[in-house]
C-alpha positions in Angstrom: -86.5 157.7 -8.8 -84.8 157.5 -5.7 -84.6 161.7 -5.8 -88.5 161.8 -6.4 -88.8 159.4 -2.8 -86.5 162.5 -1.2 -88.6 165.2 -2.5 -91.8 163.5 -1.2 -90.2 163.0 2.3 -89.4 166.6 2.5 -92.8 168.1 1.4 -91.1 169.4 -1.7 -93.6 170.3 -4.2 -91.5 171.7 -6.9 -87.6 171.9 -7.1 -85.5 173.3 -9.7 -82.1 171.0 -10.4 -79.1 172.0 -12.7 -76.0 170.2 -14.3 -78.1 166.9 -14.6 -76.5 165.8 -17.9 -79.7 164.5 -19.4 -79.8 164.3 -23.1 -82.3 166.0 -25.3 -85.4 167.7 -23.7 -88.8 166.0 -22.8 -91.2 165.4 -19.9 -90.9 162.2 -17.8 -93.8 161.3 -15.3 -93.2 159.0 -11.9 -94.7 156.1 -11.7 -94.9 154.3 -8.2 -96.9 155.0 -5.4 -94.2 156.6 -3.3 -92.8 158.8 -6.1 -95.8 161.5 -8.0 -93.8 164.5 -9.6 -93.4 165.2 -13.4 -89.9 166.2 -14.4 -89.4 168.8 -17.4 -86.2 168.6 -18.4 -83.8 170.6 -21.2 -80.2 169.2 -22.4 -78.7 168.8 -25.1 -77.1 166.8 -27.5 -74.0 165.6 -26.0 -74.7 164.6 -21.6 -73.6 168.5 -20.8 -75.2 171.0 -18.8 -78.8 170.4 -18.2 -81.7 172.1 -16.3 -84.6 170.2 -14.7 -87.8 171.2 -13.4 -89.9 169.2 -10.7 -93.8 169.7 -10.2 -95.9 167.4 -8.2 -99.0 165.8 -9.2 -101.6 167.8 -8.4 -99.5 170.7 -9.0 -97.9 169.6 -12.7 -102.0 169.9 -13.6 -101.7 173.6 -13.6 -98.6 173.8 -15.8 -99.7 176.7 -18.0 -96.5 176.6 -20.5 -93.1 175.5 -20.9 -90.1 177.3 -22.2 -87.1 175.7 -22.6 -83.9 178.2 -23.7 -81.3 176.5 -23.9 -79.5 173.6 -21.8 -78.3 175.7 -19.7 -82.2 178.0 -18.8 -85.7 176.7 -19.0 -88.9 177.8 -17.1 -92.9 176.5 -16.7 -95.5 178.8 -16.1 -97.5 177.7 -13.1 -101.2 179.0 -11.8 -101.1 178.7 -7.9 -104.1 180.1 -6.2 -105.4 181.9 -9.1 -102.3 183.8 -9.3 -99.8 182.9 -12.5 -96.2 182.1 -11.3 -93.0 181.8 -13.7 -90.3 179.3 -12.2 -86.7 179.4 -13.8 -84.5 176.8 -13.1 -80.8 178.5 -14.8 -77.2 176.7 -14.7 -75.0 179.9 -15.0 -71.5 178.6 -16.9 -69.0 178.4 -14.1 -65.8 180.0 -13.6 -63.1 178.9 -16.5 -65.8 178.9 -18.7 -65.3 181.7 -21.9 -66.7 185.2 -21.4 -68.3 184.7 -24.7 -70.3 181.6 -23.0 -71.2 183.9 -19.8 -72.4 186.7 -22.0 -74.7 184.4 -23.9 -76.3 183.0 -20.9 -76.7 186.3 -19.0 -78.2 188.1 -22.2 -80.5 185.1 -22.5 -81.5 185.0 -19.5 -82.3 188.5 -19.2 -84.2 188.8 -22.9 -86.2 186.0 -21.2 -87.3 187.8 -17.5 -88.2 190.8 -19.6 -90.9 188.7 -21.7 -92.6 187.8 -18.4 -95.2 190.2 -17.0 -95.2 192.2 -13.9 -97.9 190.4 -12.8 -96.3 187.3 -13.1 
């Protein structure tokens, strides 16, 4: 993946990507030398939307849980350092999208932060 070979140049050990189109949901692990990240992703049905989560390997090891919302919100639950980290990657409907859609996602989104503890 030629994004996975960018992400590894740049140091990147975890990166949050939106509007991906992917279908369905699943996890998908690099396999080359160069590239050593596992990819959560969320869709859906239809190649719309989409939220993607990148964790490298040996990061992705720590992965604690995954939730994944909607196509539009996911997030993994991390432990870095013995401290536990939530990460959200979120695709917020755009303008000319319905107020009904924006309403959704922003009372999704925050039903979700308010699960997470403070100490998170």
């Amino acid at each position: 993946m030629e994004i996975a070979e960018m992400f590894e140049r740049r140091r990147i050990d975890i990166c949050c990507l939106q509007e991906t189109l992917w279908k369905s949901n699943g996890v998908f692990h690099t396999n080359s030398d160069k590239e050593k990240y596992k990819l959560f992703w969320n869709g859906q049905k239809t190649a719309k939307n989409g939220v993607e989560i990148f964790v490298k390997i040996p990061l992705a090891q720590e992965v604690l849980d995954i939730k994944k919302i909607n196509s539009r919100l996911m997030w993994i639950k991390i432990c870095l350092e013995k401290q536990t980290m939530t990460i959200f990657s979120a695709y917020a409907p755009q303008t000319g999208e319905s107020e009904e859609m924006k309403n959704d996602f922003w009372a999704a989104f925050f039903d979700t932060i308010s699960t997470i503890p403070k100490s998170e």
